[in-house]
C-alpha positions in Angstrom: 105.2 217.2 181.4 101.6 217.2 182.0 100.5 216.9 178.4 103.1 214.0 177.9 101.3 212.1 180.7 97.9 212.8 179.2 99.4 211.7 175.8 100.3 208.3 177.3 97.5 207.2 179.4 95.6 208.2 175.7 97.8 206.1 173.9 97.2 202.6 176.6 93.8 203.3 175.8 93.9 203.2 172.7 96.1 199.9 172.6 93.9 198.4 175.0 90.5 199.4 172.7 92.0 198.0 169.6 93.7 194.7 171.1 90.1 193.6 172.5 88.4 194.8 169.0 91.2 192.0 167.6 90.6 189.7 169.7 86.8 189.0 169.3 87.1 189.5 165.4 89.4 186.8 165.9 87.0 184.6 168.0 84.3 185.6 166.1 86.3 184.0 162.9 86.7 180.6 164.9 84.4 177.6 164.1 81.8 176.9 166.5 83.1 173.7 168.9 81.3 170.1 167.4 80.8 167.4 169.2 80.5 163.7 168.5 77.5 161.7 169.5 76.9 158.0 170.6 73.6 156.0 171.0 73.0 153.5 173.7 73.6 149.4 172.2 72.3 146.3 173.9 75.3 144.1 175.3 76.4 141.7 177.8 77.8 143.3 181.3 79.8 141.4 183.6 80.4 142.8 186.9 83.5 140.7 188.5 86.7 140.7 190.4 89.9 139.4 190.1 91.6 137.0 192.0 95.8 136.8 192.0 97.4 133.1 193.0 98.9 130.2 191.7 97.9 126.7 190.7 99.0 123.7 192.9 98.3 120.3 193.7 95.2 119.3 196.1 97.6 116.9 198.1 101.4 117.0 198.0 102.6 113.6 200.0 106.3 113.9 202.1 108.1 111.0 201.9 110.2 110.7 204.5 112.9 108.2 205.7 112.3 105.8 208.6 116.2 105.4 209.9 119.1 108.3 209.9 122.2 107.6 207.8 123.4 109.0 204.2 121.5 108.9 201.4 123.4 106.3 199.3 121.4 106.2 195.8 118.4 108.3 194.8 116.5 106.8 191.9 114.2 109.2 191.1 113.6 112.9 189.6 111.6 115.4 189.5 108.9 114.5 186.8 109.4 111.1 187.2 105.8 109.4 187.8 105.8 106.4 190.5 103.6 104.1 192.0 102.6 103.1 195.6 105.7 101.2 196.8 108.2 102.1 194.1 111.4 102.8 195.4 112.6 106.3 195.6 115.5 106.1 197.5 118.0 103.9 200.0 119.6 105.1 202.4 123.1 104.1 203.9 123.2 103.8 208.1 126.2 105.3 209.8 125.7 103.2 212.9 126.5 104.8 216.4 129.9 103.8 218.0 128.3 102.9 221.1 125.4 101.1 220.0 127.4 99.5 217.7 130.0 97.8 220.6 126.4 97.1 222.6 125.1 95.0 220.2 128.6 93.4 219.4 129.2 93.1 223.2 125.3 90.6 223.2 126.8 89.0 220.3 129.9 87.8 222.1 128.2 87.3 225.3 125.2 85.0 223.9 127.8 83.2 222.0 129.6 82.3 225.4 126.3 81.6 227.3 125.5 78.8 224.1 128.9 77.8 224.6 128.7 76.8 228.2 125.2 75.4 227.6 126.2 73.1 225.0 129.0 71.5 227.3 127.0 71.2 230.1 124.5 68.9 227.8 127.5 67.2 226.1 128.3 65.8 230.2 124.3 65.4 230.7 124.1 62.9 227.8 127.3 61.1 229.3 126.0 60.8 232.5 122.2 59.7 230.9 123.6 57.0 228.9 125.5 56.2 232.6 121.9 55.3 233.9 123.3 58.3 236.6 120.5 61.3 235.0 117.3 61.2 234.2 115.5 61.5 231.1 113.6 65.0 232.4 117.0 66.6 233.5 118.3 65.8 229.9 115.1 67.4 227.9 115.7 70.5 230.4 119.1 70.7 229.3 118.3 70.3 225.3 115.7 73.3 226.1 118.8 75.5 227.6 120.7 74.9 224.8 118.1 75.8 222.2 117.0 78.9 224.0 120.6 79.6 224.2 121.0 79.6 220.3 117.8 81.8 220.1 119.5 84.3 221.9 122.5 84.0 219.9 120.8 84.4 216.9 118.3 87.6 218.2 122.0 89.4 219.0 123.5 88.8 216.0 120.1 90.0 214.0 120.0 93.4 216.5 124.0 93.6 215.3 123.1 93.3 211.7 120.3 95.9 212.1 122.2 98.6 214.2 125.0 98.0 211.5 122.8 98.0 208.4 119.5 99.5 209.3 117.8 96.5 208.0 117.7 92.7 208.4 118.7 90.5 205.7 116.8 88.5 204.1 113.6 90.9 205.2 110.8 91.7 203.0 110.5 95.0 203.9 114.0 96.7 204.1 114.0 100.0 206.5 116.6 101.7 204.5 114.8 101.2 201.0 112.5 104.7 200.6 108.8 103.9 198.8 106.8 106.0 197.9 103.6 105.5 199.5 101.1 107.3 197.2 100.5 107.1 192.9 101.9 110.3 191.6 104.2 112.2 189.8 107.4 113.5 191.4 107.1 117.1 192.3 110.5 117.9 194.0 113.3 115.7 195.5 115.3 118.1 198.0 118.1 116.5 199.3 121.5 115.2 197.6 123.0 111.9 197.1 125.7 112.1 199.8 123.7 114.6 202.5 122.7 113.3 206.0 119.0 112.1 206.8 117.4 112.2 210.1 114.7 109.4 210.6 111.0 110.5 211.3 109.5 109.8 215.1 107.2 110.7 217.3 109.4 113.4 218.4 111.3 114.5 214.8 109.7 115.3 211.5 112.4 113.5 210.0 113.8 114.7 206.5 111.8 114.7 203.3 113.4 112.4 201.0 110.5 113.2 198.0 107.5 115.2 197.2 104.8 113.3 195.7 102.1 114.8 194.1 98.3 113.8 192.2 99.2 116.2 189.1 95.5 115.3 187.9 93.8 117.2 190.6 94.9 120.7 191.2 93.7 124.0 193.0 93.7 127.1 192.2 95.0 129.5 195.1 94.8 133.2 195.2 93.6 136.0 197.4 90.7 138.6 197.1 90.6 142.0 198.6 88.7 142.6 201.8 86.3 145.0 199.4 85.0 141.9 197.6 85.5 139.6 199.9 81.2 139.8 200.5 80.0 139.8 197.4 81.5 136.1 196.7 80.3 132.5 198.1 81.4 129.0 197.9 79.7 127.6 194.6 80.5 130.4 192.4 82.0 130.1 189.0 85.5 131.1 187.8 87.4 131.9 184.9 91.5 131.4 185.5 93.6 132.8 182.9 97.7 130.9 183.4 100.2 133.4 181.9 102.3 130.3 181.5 100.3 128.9 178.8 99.7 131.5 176.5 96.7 133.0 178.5 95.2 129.3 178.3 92.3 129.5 180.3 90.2 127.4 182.5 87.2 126.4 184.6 87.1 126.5 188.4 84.1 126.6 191.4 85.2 128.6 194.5 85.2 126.1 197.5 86.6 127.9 199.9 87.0 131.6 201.5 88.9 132.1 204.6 87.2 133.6 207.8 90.3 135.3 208.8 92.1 138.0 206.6 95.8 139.0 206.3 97.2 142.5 206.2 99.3 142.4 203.5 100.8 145.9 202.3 98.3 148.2 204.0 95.2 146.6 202.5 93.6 143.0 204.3 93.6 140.1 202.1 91.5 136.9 202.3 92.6 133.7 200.9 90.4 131.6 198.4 90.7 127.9 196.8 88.8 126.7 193.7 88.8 123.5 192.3 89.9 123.4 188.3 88.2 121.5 185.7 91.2 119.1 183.7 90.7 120.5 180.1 92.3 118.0 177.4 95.5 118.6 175.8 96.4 120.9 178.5 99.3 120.1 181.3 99.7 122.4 184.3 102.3 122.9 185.7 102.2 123.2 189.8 103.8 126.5 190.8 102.2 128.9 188.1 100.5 131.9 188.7 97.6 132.8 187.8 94.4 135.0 187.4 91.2 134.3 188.6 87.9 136.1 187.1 85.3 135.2 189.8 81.8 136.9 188.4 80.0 138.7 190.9 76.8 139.7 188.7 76.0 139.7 185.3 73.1 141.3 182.9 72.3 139.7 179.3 71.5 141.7 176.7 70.7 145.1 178.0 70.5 148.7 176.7 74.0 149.9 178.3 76.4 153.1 177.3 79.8 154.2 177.9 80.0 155.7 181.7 82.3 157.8 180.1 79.2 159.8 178.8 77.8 160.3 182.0 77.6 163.8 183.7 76.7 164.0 187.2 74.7 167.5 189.1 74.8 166.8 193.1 75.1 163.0 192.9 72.0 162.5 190.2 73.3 160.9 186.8 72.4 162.3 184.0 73.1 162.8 179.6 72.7 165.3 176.6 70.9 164.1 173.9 70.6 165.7 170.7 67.6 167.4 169.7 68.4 169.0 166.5 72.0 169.4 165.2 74.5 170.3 167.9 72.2 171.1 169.8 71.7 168.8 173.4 69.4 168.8 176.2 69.7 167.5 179.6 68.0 164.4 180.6 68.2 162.2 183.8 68.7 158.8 183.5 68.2 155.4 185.7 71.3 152.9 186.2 71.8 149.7 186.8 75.1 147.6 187.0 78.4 149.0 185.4 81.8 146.6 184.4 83.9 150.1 184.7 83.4 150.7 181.2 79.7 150.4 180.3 76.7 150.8 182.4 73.2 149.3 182.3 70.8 152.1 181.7 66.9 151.1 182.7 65.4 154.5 182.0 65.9 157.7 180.2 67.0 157.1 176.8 66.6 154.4 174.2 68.7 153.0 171.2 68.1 155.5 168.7 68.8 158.9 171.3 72.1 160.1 170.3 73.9 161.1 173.5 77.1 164.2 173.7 80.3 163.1 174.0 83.5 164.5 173.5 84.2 167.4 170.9 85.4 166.6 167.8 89.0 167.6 166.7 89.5 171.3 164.9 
């Protein structure tokens, strides 16, 4: 038994002796690793953030109706254009019942008072032309009378305007909706058919229209707290709008909010920038967009890849080639970086080619 143990532990030696023998024969036959080489090119770098949002109108005007009723006859849509004072809408009143018996109620009463007024001066001018009144007590009655019809005529005009909403005859009519702006229809909400509450001093009323400048829009977005203090009213921006075909445009920040919102764990601070009209192109209000605000920028400088960069306890630094395949290190000075290449100020120049990533077998 003892020899057959001995036998075995001299046979895994073996195995073991001529498996490693095999195995650096086999490295030994394996091409050495190559790698691939870039130099250092002079380019444009553009450090910058983007800004999500949407594009909508400076000033969007409510028009909103003046009396409650139904809205009777709308005579615009949306995309309609309209001037100050066109007419938008009318509206129908639904009088109340008991305002509606007041003001019949000082109809019918006025209409008595005139009635006892004029046959008090029909027996006044009998009794003048009997020498038996005087002319002043005659021009006193003629006054009643006519004051009489005035109030007549004031009852029957509050009837007509609890009952209509408007007087006849009246230049401006109360239940015709203008618009009060030059514009272009953005959004009519309500129905023909649905109720409408009049605006006071005490109820917003219900918007009858939305009417909007189309030729001056905003662009409105949001910027990460993380950026938020590298920008400034004044800057420059670039807005791409997905909506036509990556169109882009020109805008000028104008305004940063000082307060920030928490919006899914990370705080966001809203921005506005005006938009420069470009010709030929319509913008829609509504349509989101992408804002490339530019934080700092470097023309024409020596820049590489920061793929290429190798970093020893914070310091940057590359290979460069010194003969073929074969590198040494060399510490290098950076400036500003888009995320993809980096602005190099010292350590290598254009024609230095720098290690990169090892060519395929």
């Amino acid at each position: 038994m003892k020899r057959v143990a001995v036998v075995m532990v001299v046979l895994v030696v073996l195995l073991g002796f001529v498996g490693t023998v095999v195995f650096l024969a086999y490295k030994a036959m394996e091409p050495p690793v190559e790698y691939g080489t870039e130099t250092a090119r002079v380019t444009d770098i553009v450090k910058k953030t983007v800004a999500t949002g949407a594009l909508v109108p400076r000033n969007e005007i409510e028009i909103k109706s003046r009396v409650s009723g139904i809205l009777a006859e709308a005579f615009v849509e949306p995309g309609d254009s309209v001037e100050a004072g066109d007419l938008i809408a009318r509206i129908r009143i639904v009088p109340e019942p008991q305002a509606l018996e007041r003001a019949a109620s000082a109809v019918r009463t006025a209409r008595l008072n005139l009635q006892e007024a004029e046959r008090l001066l029909e027996e006044d001018e009998a009794l003048h032309e009997a020498r038996a009144l005087p002319l002043s007590d005659l021009r006193r009655r003629e006054s009643e009378v006519a004051r009489r019809r005035e109030e007549l005529r004031a009852a029957q005009a509050d009837l007509v305007l609890v009952r209509e909403g408007a007087l006849r005859n009246a230049e401006a009519v109360a239940t015709d909706i203008r618009s009060t702006v030059e514009g272009m229809v953005f959004d009519v909400p309500v129905k023909v058919g649905e109720s409408v509450t009049e605006t006071n001093t005490f109820n917003a009323g219900t918007t009858i229209a939305f009417v909007v400048d189309m030729s001056d829009m905003i662009f409105e977005g949001k910027v990460d707290e993380s950026e938020v203090g590298r920008i400034s009213q004044g800057m420059p921006l670039t807005i791409t709008v997905g909506a036509l075909d990556n169109a882009t445009l020109e805008g000028t920040l104008e305004h940063i909010a000082p307060k920030g919102v928490l919006e899914e764990g990370a705080v966001q601070f809203a921005i506005k920038a005006s938009i420069a009209p470009r010709d030929g192109v319509f913008v829609r209000a509504g349509s989101s967009a992408n804002a490339d605000i530019v934080l700092d920028k470097r023309t024409q400088v020596l820049a590489i890849k920061e793929s290429l960069l190798k970093f020893d306890k914070g310091e940057p630094y590359v290979e460069v080639e010194v003969g073929p395949q074969v590198f040494e290190r060399r510490e290098v000075e950076l400036g500003l970086s888009d995320g993809i290449m980096i602005e190099v100020l010292d350590g290598v120049g254009p024609d230095d080619a720098i290690k990169g990533r090892a060519k395929d077998s």
